[in-house]
C-alpha positions in Angstrom: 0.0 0.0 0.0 1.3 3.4 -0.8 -0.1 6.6 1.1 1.2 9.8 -1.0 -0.4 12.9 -0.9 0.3 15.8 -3.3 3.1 14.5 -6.0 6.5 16.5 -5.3 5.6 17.1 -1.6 5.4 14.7 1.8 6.4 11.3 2.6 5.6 8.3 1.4 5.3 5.0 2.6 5.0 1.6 1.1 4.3 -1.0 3.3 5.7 -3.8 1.0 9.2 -2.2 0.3 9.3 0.1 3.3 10.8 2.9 1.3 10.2 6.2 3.0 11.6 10.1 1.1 10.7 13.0 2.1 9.5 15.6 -0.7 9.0 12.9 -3.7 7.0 10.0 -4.7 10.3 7.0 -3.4 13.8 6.9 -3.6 15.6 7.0 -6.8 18.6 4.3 -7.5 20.4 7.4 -7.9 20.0 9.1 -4.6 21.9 7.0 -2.5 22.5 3.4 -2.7 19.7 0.7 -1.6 19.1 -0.9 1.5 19.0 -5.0 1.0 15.5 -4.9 2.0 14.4 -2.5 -0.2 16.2 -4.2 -3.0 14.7 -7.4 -2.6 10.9 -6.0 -2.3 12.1 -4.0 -6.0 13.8 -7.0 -7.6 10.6 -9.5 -7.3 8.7 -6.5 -8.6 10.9 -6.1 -11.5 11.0 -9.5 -11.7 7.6 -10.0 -12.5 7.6 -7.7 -15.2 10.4 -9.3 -17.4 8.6 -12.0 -18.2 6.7 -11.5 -21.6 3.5 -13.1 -20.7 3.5 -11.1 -17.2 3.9 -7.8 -18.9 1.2 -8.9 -21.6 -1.2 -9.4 -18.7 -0.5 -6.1 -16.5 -1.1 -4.2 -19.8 -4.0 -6.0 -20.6 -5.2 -5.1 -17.4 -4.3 -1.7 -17.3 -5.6 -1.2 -20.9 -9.6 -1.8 -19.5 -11.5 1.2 -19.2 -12.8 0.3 -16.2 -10.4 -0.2 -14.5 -10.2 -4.2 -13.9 -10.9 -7.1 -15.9 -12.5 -10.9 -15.0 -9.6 -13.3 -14.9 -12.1 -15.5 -17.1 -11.4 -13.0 -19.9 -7.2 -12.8 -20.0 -7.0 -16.4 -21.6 -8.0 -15.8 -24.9 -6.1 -12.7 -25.9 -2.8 -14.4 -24.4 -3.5 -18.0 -25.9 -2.4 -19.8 -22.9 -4.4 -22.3 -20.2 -6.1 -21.0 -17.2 -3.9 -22.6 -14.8 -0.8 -20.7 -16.6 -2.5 -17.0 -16.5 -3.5 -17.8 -12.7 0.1 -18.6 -12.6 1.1 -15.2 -13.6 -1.3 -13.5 -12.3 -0.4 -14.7 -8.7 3.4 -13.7 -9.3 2.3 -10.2 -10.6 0.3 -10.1 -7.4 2.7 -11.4 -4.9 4.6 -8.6 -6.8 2.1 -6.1 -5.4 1.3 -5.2 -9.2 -2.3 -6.3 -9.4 -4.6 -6.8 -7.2 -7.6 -9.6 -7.4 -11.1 -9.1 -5.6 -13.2 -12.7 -5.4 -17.2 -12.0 -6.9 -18.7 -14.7 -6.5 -17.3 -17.6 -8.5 -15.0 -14.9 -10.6 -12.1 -12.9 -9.6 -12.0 -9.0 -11.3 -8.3 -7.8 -11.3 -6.9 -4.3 -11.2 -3.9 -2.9 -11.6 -1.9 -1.0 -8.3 -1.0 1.7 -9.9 0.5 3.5 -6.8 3.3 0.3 -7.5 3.6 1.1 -10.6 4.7 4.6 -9.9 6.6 3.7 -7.2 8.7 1.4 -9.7 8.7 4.4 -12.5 10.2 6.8 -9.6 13.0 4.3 -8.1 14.1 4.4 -11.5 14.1 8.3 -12.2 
């Protein structure tokens, strides 16, 4: 979870990496070198995303303009087996990319897009 108020001021907090910075969104690479915690929580994120199918998924995801998509409806366009998108889609959420919410017999993802910024700041 990230709490971040206005962009460019505050603190912000992730409770997955535990990266804190006062007056911007996380730490960059470049500020000062990482703390082995905080490396680990960004390498399984980044991780996740250099797989090809992974990536395919998060942007499929992304891409809905709702918002979220039924996991029922992510085979097709990737042309692989429901047990292999579950697959991914469990990494990508033990990534703290995407999020899953259970209705009835169906689960609706969503992308965390407070992650993903976190990710596209730690790299800036």
């Amino acid at each position: 979870m990230i709490l971040v108020n206005e962009r460019g001021g505050g603190a912000v907090l992730t409770e997955r990496s535990g990266l804190v910075e006062e007056g911007g969104c996380c730490p960059s690479l470049l500020a000062e070198p990482l703390a082995e915690r905080d490396a680990g929580g960004l390498a399984q994120a980044f991780a996740a995303l250099a797989d090809p199918v992974r990536l395919r998924l998060l942007s499929l995801i992304a891409a809905q303009p709702a918002g979220e998509i039924c996991g029922c409806e992510l085979t097709e366009p990737l042309g692989r087996s429901q047990p292999t998108v579950s697959h991914h889609l469990k990494v990508l959420a033990e990534a703290g990319l995407v999020r899953g919410e259970r209705r009835g017999r169906w689960v609706w993802y969503s992308v965390v897009a407070g992650r993903l910024d976190e990710l596209r700041g730690v790299l800036g």
